[in-house]
C-alpha positions as CSV (number, residue, x, y, z in Angstrom):
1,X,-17.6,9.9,-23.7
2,X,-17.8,6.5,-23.0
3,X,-19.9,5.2,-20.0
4,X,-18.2,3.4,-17.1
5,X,-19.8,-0.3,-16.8
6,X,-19.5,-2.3,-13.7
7,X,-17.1,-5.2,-13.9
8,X,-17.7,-7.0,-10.3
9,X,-18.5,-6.0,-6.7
10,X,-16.7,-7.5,-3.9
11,X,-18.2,-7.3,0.5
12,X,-15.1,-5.7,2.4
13,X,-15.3,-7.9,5.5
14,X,-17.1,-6.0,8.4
15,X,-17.3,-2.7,5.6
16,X,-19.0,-1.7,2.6
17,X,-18.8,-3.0,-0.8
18,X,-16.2,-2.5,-3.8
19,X,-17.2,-1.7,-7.1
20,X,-14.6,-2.4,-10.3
21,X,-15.5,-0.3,-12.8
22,X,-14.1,0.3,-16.9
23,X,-14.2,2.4,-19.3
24,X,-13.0,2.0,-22.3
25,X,-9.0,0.6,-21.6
26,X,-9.5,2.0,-18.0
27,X,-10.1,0.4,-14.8
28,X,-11.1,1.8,-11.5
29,X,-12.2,1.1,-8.1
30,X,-15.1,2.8,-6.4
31,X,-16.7,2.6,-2.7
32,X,-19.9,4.3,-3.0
33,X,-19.2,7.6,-4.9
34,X,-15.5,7.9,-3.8
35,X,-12.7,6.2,-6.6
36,X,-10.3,4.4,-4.7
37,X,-8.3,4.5,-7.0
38,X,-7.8,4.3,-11.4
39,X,-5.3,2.4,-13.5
40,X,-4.7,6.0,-15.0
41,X,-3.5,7.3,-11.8
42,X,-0.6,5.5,-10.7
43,X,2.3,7.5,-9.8
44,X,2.0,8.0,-6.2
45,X,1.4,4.4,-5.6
46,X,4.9,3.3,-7.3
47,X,6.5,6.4,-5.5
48,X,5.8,4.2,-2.1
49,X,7.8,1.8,-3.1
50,X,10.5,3.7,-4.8
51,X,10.8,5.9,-1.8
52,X,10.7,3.2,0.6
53,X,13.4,1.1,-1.1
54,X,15.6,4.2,-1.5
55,X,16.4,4.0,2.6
56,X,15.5,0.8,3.4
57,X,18.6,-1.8,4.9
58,X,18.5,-4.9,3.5
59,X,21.1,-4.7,0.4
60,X,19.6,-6.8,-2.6
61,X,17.8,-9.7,-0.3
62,X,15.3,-7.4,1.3
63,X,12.2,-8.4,3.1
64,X,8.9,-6.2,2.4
65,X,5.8,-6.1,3.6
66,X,2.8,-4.2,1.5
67,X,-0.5,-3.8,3.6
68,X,-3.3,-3.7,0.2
69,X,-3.1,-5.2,-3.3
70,X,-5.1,-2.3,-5.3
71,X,-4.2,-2.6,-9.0
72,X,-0.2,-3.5,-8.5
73,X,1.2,-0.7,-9.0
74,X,3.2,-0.6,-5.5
75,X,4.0,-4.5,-6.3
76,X,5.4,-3.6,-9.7
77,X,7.3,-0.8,-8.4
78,X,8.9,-2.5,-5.6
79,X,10.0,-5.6,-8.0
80,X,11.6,-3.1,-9.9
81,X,13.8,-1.7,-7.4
82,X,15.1,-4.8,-5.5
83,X,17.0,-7.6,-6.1
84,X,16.5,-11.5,-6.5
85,X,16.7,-12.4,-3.4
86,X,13.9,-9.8,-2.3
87,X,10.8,-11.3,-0.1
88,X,7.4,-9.1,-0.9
89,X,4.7,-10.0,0.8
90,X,1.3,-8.5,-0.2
91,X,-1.1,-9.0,2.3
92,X,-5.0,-8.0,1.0
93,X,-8.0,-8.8,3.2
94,X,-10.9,-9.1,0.3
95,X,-10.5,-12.0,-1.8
96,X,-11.9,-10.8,-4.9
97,X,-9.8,-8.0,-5.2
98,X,-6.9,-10.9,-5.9
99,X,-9.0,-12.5,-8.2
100,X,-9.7,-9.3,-10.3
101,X,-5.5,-9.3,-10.3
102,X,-5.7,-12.5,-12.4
103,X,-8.9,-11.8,-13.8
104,X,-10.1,-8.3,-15.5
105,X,-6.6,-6.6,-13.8
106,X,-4.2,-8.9,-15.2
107,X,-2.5,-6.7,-17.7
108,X,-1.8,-4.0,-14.9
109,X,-0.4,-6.6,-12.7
110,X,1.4,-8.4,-16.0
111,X,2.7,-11.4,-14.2
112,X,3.9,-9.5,-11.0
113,X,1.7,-12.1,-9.0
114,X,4.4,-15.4,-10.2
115,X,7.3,-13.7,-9.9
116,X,8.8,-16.1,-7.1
117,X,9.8,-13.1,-5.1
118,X,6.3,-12.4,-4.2
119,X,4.3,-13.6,-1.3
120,X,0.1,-12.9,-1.5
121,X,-1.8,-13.6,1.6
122,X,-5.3,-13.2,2.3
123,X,-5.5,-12.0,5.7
124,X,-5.6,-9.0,7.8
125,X,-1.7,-7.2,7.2
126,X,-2.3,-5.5,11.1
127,X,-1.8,-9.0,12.1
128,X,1.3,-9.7,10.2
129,X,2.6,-6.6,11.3
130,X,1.5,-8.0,14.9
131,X,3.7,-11.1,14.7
132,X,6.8,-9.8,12.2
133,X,9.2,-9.3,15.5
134,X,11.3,-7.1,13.8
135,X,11.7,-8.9,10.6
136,X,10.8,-6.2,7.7
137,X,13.0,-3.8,5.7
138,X,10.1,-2.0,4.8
139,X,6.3,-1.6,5.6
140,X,4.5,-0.2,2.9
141,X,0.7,0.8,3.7
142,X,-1.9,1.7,1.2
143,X,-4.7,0.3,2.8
144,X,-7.3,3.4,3.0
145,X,-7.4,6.7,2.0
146,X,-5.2,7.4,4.8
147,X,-4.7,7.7,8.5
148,X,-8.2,8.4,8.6
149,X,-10.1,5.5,7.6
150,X,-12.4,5.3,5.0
151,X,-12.9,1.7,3.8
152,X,-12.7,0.0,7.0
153,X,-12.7,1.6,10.4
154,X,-10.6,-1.2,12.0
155,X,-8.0,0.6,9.6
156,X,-7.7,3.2,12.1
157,X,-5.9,0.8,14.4
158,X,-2.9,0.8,11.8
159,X,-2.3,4.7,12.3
160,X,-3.3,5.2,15.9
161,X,-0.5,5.6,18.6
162,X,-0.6,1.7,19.5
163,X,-0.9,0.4,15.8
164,X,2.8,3.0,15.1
165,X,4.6,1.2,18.1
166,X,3.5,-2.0,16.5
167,X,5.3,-1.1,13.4
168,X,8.0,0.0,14.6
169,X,8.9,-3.4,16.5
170,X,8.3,-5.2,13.1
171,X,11.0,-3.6,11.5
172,X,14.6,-4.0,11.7
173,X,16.7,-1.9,12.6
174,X,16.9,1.1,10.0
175,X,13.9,-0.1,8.3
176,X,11.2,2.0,7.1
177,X,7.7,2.4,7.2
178,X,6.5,4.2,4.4
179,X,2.8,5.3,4.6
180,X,0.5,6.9,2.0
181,X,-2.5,9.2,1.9
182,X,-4.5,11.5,0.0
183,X,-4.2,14.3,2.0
184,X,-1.6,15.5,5.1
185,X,-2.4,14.8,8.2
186,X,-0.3,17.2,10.7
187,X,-1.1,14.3,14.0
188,X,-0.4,11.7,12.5
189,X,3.2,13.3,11.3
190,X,3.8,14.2,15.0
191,X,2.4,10.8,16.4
192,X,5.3,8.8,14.1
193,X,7.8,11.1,16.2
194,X,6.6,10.7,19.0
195,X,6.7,6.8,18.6
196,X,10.2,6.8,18.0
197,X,10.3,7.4,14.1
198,X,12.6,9.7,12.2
199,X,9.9,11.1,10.2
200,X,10.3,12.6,6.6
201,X,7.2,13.4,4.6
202,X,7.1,13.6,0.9
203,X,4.3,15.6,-1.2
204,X,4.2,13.2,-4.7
205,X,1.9,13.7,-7.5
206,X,-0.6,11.2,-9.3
207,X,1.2,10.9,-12.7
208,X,4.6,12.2,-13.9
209,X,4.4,15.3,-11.9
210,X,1.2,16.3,-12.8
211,X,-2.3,15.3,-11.2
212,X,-3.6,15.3,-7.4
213,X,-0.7,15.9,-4.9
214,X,-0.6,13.2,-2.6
215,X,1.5,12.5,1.2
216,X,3.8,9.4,2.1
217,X,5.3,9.5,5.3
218,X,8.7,7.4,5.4
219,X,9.3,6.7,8.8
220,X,12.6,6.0,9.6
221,X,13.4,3.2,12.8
222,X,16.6,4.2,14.3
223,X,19.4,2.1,13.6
């Protein structure tokens, strides 16, 4: 079996540190001994887009927020759905996680990053989320591990009670936030509701129907 060898490491700011790690043709990112996720795993991360855009408003000119970069495979899945006059705006708060998207990543992400319809900012998404005043179709978070914050405790203000409220005035109406996580998370379900959401949860797997069964949450603002 081939050994993993490390690529790059990258400071999360006010967290830990990144690790990009391959072996062989496959890519994967580690914090301490957790994998954030691996270019061989990928099916739950396009299913947040897929689902999203399934009951989002918007038409073919939708506007979409996605809180965390990863490997693409949310990006790519979300070009694929909409139309030309889509906005996507990726927000990702370490830098060097964009530059292994043009760097050592750039066959995952196979141009995604140029197409015009996309938008990458390096900043914090809670705080575009903060100033969007309702103007989102969708807001698609893959930021941790979950609800429960792993990489970055200031996560945690994404998912708690004021962080859903927030959401919810950035989208339009009908719009959908569309959350993912590793595992359920029965409070966070019932805090959505309680927020205002029409709240439908969807148990996806890693690849093709097989792998790890994973949560997204698409929570539905009333139109």
């Amino acid at each position: 079996m081939l050994a993993r060898t490390l690529i790059d490491t990258a400071q999360i700011p006010g967290g830990d540190t990144l690790r990009l790690m391959q072996r062989g043709h496959e890519y994967s990112i580690m914090l301490g001994s957790n994998e954030l996720m691996n270019s061989r795993v990928k099916g739950s991360e396009e299913a947040l887009a897929t689902l999203a855009a399934a009951r989002m408003p918007g038409g073919q000119s939708p506007r979409i927020l996605i809180g965390g970069l990863g490997m693409g495979f949310t990006l790519r899945a979300a070009l694929d759905v909409v139309g030309p006059g889509a906005v996507i705006v990726v927000a990702e708060v370490v830098p060097a996680v964009i530059e292994w998207a043009r760097g050592p990543l750039a066959e995952l992400f196979a141009g995604s990053l140029d197409d015009p319809r996309v938008d990458v900012r390096l900043t914090d998404v809670g705080s575009l989320i903060a100033q969007a005043g309702g103007q989102y179709d969708a807001i698609l978070l893959d930021v941790d591990n979950g609800p429960d914050g792993l990489t970055l405790n200031s996560n945690d203000r994404l998912y708690n009670r004021s962080g859903v409220r927030t959401a919810l005035a950035a989208l339009q109406p009908g719009g959908i936030l569309a959350v993912w996580s590793v595992s359920p998370h029965a409070v966070f379900a019932q805090r959505l509701e309680n927020a205002g959401f029409e709240v439908e949860e969807q148990v996806v797997r890693t690849n093709a129907g097989r792998g790890a069964r994973h949560i997204i949450w698409l929570a539905k603002k009333p139109a």
